[in-house]
C-alpha positions in Angstrom: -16.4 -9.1 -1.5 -14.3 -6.2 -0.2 -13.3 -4.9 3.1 -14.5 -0.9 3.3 -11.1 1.2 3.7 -12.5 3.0 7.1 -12.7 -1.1 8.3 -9.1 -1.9 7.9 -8.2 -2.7 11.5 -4.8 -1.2 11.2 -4.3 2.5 11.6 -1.4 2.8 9.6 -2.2 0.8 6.6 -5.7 2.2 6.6 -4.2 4.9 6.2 -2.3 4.1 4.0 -4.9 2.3 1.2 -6.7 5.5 2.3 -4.2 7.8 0.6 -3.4 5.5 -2.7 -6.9 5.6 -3.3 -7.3 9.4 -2.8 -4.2 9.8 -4.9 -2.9 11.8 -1.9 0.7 12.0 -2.4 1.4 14.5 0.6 -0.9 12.3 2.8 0.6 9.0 2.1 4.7 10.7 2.0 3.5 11.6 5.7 2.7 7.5 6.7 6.5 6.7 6.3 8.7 6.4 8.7 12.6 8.3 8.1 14.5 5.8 5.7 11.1 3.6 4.6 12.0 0.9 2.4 9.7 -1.3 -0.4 9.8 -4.2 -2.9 7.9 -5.2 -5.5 7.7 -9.0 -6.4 10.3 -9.8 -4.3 13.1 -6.7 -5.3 13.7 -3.7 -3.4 13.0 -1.0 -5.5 13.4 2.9 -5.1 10.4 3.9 -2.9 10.3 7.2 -4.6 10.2 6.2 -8.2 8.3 3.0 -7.5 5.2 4.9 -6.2 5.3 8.2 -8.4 5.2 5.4 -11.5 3.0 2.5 -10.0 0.6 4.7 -7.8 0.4 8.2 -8.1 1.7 8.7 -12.3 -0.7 6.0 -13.2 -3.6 6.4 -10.8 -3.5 3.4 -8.7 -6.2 2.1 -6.5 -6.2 -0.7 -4.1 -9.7 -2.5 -3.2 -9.2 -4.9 0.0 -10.3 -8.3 -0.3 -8.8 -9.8 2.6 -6.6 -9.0 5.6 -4.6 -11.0 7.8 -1.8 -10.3 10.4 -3.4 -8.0 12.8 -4.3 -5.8 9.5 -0.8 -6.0 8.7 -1.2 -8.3 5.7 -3.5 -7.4 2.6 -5.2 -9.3 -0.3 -6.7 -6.8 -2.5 -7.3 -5.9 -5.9 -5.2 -3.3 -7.2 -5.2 -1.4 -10.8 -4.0 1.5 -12.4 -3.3 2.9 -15.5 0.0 1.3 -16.4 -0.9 -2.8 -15.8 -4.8 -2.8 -15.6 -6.1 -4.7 -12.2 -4.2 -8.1 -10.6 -5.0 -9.9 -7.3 -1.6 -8.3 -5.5 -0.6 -8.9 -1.6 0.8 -6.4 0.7 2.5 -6.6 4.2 3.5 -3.9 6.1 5.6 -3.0 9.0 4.5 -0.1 11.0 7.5 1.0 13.9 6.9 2.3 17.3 5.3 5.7 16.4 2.5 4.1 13.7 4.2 5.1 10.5 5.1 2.5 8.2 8.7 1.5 7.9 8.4 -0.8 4.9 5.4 -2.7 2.7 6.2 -5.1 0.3 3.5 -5.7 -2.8 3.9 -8.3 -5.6 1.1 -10.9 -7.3 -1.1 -13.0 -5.0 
């Protein structure tokens, strides 16, 4: 069972699966914070190259199944052109002003 997008409970990262899904590149650049860092499976990767080739390149789409964390933690099903669909987590870390500082995404 999945968690509708508009029922995430936080703003940010609403948002944010909001924009993946809508392949909304300018939308989801605007949800990071100055300096916003990732990692993928543990690495820190470049946050620019990482999503052009896992999200945006590839079409990537992310369906909720779970959430945790104050909305800050996410199990969901995510697939795109590249790798097909996996069971993936993400966490997040929104600052002061809602925009999100860093996620981190790997297998769940």
């Amino acid at each position: 069972m999945t968690i509708q997008t508009a029922k995430l409970s936080d703003p940010a990262v609403r948002a944010f699966v909001s924009a993946v899904n809508a392949q909304d590149r300018e939308a989801f650049l605007a949800l990071l914070a100055p300096g916003a860092t990732m990692a993928d499976d543990g690495s820190d990767r470049d946050l620019d190259e990482w999503t052009d080739r896992e999200i945006f390149s590839s079409h990537g789409h992310m369906e909720v199944e779970n959430e945790s964390r104050g909305g800050r933690a996410l199990i969901a099903r995510y697939r795109n052109d590249s790798w097909g669909e996996m069971r993936t987590r993400w966490t997040f870390t929104v600052d002061e002003h809602g925009r999100i500082a860093r996620f981190e995404t790997g297998q769940a």
